[in-house]
N, C-alpha and C positions, 0 to 999 in steps of 0.2 A: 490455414484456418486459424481462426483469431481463439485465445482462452475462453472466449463469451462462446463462440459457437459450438466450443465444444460443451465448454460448462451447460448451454442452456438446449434442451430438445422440447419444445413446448408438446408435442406429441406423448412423451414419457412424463412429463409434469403432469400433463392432466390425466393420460392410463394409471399414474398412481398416487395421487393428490386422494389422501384418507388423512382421521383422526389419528391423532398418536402423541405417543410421549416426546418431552424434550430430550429426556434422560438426566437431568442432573443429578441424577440418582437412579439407581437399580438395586432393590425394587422403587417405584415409583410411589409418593406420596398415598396413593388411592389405595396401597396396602398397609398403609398405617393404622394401629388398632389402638382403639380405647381401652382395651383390655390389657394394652403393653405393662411390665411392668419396670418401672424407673430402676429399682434394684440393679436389672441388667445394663442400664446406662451408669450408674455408680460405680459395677464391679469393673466393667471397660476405661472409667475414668484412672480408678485404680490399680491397675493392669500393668504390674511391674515392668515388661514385656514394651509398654508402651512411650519408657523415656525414652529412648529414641528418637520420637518423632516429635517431631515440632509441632505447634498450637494455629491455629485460625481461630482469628476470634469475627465473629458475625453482631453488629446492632442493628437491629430494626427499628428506624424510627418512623413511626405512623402517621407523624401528622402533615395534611398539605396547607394550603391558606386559601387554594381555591381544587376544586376536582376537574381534573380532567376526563370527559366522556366517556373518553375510548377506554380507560383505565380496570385492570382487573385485578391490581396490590390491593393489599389489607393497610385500609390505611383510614385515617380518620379526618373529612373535611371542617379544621375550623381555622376561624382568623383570631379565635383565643388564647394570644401565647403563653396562657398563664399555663396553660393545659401542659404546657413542657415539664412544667414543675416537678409535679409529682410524680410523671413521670421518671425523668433521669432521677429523682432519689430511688426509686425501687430497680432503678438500672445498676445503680450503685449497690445497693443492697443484694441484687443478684448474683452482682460480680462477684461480692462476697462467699455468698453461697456454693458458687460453681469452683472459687479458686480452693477452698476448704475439698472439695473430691480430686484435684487434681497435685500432682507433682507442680508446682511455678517454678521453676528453676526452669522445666522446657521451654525453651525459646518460642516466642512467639515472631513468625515470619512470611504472618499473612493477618492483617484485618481488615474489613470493612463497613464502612455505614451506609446501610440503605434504606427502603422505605418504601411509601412515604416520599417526605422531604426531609432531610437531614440536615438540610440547612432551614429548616424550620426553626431551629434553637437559635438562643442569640449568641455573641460570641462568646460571653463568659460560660455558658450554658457548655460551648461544644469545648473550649477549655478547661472546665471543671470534669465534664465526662473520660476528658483524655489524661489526664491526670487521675482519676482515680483505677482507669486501666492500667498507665504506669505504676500505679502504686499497688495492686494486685497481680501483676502478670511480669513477665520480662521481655519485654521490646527489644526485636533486634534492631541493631541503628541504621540510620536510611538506606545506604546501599545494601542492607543484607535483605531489604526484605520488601513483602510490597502491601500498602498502606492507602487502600485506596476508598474514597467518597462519591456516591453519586449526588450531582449537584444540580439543580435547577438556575437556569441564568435568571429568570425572573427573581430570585430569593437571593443572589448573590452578586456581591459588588467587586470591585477588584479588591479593595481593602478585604473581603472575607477570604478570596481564593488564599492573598500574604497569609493571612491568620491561620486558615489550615495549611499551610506548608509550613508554617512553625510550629505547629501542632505534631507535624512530623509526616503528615497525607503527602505521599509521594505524585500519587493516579488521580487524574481527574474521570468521570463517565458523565457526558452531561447530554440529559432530555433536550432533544429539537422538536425530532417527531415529523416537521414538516416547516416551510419557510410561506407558504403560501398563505398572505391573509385571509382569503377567503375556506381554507381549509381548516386554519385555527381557530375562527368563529364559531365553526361546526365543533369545532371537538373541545371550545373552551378555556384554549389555550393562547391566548394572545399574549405573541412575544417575537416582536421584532427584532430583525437582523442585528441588530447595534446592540442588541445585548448580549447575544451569543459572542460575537466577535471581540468585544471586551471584556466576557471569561478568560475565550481561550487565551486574550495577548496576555490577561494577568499570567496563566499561569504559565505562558513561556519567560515573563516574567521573573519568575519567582523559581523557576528552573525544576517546574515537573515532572518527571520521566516518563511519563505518555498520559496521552489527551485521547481520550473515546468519545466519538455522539452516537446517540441512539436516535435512528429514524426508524419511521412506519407507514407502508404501503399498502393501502388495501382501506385508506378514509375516506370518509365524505367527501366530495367534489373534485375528487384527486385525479387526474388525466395523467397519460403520460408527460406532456409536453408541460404541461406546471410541474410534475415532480423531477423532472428531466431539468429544470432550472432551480431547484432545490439542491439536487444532485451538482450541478453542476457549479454551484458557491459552495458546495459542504468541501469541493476539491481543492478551489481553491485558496479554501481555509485549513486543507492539509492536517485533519487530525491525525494519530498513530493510526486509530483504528476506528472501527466503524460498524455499528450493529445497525440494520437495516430490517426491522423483525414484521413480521404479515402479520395484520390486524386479524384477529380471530371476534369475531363477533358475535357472542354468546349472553344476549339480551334476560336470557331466562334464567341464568348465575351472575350475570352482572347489574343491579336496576340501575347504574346510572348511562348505558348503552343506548337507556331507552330513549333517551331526549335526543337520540340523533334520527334523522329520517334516515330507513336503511335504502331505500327508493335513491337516495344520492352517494350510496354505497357503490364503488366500479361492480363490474359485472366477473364476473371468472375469470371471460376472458380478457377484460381489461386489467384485473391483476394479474396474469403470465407477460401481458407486455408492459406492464410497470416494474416484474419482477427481472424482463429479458433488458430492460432500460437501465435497472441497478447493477447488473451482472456487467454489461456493455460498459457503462459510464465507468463502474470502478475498478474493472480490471485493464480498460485502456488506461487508466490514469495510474497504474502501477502498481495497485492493491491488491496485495494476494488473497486468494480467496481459502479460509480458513473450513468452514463447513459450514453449512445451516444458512447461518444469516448474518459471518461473522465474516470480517473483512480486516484485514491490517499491513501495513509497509511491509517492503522485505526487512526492514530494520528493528520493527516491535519485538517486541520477546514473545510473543504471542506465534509469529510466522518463524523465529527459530527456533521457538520448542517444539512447533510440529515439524520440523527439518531434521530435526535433533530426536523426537519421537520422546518427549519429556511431555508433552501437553497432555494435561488433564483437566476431568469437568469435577464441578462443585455445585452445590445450590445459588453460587451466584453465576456461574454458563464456564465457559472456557478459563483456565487460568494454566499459571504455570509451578506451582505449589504442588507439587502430587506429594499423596498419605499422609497432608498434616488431618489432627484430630481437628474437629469440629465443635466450637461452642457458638453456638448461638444464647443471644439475649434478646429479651423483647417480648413482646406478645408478636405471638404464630413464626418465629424466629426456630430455625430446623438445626441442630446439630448432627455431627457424625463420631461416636465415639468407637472404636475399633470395629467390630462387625454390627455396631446400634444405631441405628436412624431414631431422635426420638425431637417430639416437636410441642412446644412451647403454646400455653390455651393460646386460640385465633382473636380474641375478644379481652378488650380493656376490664373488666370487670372482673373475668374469669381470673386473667393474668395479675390483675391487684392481686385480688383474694388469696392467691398461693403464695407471693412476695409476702404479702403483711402478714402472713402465716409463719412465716422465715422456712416454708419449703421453696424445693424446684416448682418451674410451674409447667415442667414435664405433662403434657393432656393425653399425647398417643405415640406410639412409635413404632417400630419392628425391628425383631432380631434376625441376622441374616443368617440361611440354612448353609449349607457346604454349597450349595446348586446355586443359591443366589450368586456366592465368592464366586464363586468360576462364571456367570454367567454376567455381573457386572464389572468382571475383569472383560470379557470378552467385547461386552456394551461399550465398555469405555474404549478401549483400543479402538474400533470401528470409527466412535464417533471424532476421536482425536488423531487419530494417527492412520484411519482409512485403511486400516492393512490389520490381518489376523496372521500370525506365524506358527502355525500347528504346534511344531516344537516346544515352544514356549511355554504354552498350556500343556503340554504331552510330562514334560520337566517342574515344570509346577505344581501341578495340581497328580500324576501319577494318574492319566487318563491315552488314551488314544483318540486324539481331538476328532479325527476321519471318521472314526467308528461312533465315540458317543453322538457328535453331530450330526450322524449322516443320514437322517429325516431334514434338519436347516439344512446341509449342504443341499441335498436334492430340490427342496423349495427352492432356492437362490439360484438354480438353473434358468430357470425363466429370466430372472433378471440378470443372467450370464446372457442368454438370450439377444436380450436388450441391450447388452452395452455395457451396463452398470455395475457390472461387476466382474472380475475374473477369479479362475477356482483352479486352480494349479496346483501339482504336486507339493501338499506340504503347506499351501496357505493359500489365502485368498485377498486379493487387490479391491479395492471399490475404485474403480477408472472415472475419469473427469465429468462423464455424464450422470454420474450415481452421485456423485457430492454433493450434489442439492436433492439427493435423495435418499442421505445415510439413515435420517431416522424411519425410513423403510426398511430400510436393511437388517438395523440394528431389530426393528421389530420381530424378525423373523426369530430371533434368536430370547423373546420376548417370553415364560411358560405364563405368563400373568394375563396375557390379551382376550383370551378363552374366557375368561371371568369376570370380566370387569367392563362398563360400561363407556364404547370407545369415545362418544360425544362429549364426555367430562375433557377429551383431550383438542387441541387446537390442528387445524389440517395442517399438511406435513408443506406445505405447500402454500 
């Protein structure tokens, strides 16, 4: 029996194809409060407690040059690049503010620019930016650390990829989405083969350390047999790794969803066999399948951290950085500082007003209880590392994982039931047919879903 067939039970996809979190966090966003108060992201910043751990820093850059339909980032459509401007000064200005709460001496040995497009700025724009992070923060140098850009081929030339590897951006993550022109018409996004393909030679080029595309199944006009030839150049073109992520189509949180006909949207069932098509194509062509919708070489660092049980998740999805503090910049840009989630106004306007104020522009956040720590240690292992170790948490936390658990444990019978999972003395397994259905699992162990409105969340599925 092949990895796909184990990996895929279209029987068990659709028995449990519900809303739910991604988990990039636990608790999840939708427990963030307006009432938080920043103090508590201060004292954690200040947290003698907290040199130890290294830094991630997060930039949100909002702006695109054209919108994509299907799209649900906080981002801002214009073709005005003066709009950068003012931008990056108050990015600057923030940076200030935020290295003023912290220790800079901690190594910094994760960042990222997202968005948006980030290659919205021109090049001086993304070298002035990176320069004023080295001149505030301490950069660890390239092989210590990982330094990565999501980048649009449409916005980048090979000359930009050179320029951000002189910049110091190790990782490239670049938007496809889909190869099929009739699929990109639909969603906005036209951009031929011949651009993607002269990203990625730049950045082999320029000597990268891993190359990502993000595709998406579940668009306008999408068949198997077109995306199964999407599929089958994306192999050819041999990224590291590869996000493959299910369109969620939420017209009524998202208005620009709504220019697409949902009427040419696949059907259900056409997306479990576009999703049984991704499973097939990329685990025959030697792709391990990470979890979710996450795919990468046996070579990535990504496939040996979960070998290695080192993979951890962050507000940007899978990485291999676990317990650095979290700074985000930006507007609607999330940080994590010791047990604080606090999140940056979602809005240009808002997020001025707090910069030019020379405060945080801290809007909402939460402090995590003792339940949440044990409970998003618990979330994370599942979703990373597919395996819970009793002991572990019994040794940690000063609990009996059997006993506190043992309402989740009994739920998770049923899907022991199914296949999806095993419950053994002492720990429990998520087996090959539960992988594409961890954030099921992980839900179980969820005290938040009782209260909160599932449909804010994308099908698991």
């Amino acid at each position: 029996m092949t990895v796909a067939n184990t990996l895929f039970r279209p029987d068990l996809l659709a028995k449990y194809n519900a809303n739910g979190p991604r988990y990039t966090s636990y608790p999840t966003a939708l427990q963030f409060r307006e009432s938080f108060d920043p103090a508590d992201y201060l004292r954690g910043a200040a947290d003698p407690g907290a040199s130890a751990t290294d830094l991630s820093l997060y930039f949100h850059i909002p702006f695109c040059d054209t919108v994509c339909f299907y799209c649900g980032c906080n981002k801002v459509a214009t073709k005005n690049r003066a709009h950068a401007r003012p931008y990056l000064d108050r990015l600057k200005r923030e940076m200030a503010l935020q290295a003023a709460c912290f220790d800079t001496r901690r190594p910094v040995s994760q960042l990222h620019w997202g968005g948006g497009t980030p290659t919205f700025l021109s090049h001086d724009e993304m070298a002035e930016l990176m320069a004023a992070t080295r001149e505030h923060f301490t950069l660890l140098a390239d092989r210590e650390a990982e330094y990565s850009i999501e980048v649009d081929p449409r916005e980048a030339s090979p000359d930009t990829i050179a320029h951000l590897r002189e910049l110091g951006f190790n990782r490239l993550s670049l938007g496809v989405q889909d190869f099929d022109p009739v699929v990109q018409k639909a969603i906005n996004r036209i951009q031929p083969l011949e651009m993607t393909t002269s990203v990625m030679q730049a950045a082999r080029d320029t000597h990268y350390d891993s190359i990502g595309v993000d595709l998406i199944y579940g668009l306008p006009h999408q068949t198997v047999d077109s995306f199964t030839r999407t599929l089958d150049t994306m192999i050819e073109l041999a990224p590291d790794r590869l996000s493959v992520f299910a369109y969620a189509h939420m017209p009524q949180l998202f208005k620009m969803q709504r220019q697409m006909d949902p009427a040419a949207l696949p059907s259900p069932t056409e997306r479990l066999a576009l999703l049984q098509r991704v499973v097939e194509r990329l685990t025959d062509a030697g792709y391990v399948y990470i979890g979710m919708d996450h795919f990468a070489l046996p070579t990535d660092e990504l496939a040996r951290a979960q070998a290695q049980r080192t993979l951890h998740r962050n507000f940007q999805g899978y990485s291999t950085r676990a317990e650095c503090d979290l700074i985000g910049f930006g507007a609607s840009s999330i940080g994590k500082v010791g047990d604080v989630y606090a999140q940056n106004a979602k809005h240009l306007p808002d997020y001025a007003d707090a910069i030019d104020s020379g405060r945080l522009a801290i809007a909402r956040g939460v402090r995590l209880t003792a339940d949440d720590r044990l409970r998003r240690d618990i979330i994370t292992q599942l979703m990373c590392n597919l395996e819970l170790r009793f002991d572990e948490f019994d040794a940690a936390y000063g609990i009996r994982f059997a006993d506190t658990f043992a309402p989740e444990l009994e739920r998770l019978r049923s899907f022991e039931d199914d296949g999806l999972v095993s419950i053994g003395a002492g720990r429990l397994d998520v087996q090959m047919a539960g992988r594409m259905l961890v954030r099921n699992i992980a839900m179980v162990f969820d005290r938040y879903l009782g209260q909160q409105t599932l449909e804010r969340f994308s099908r698991t599925v």
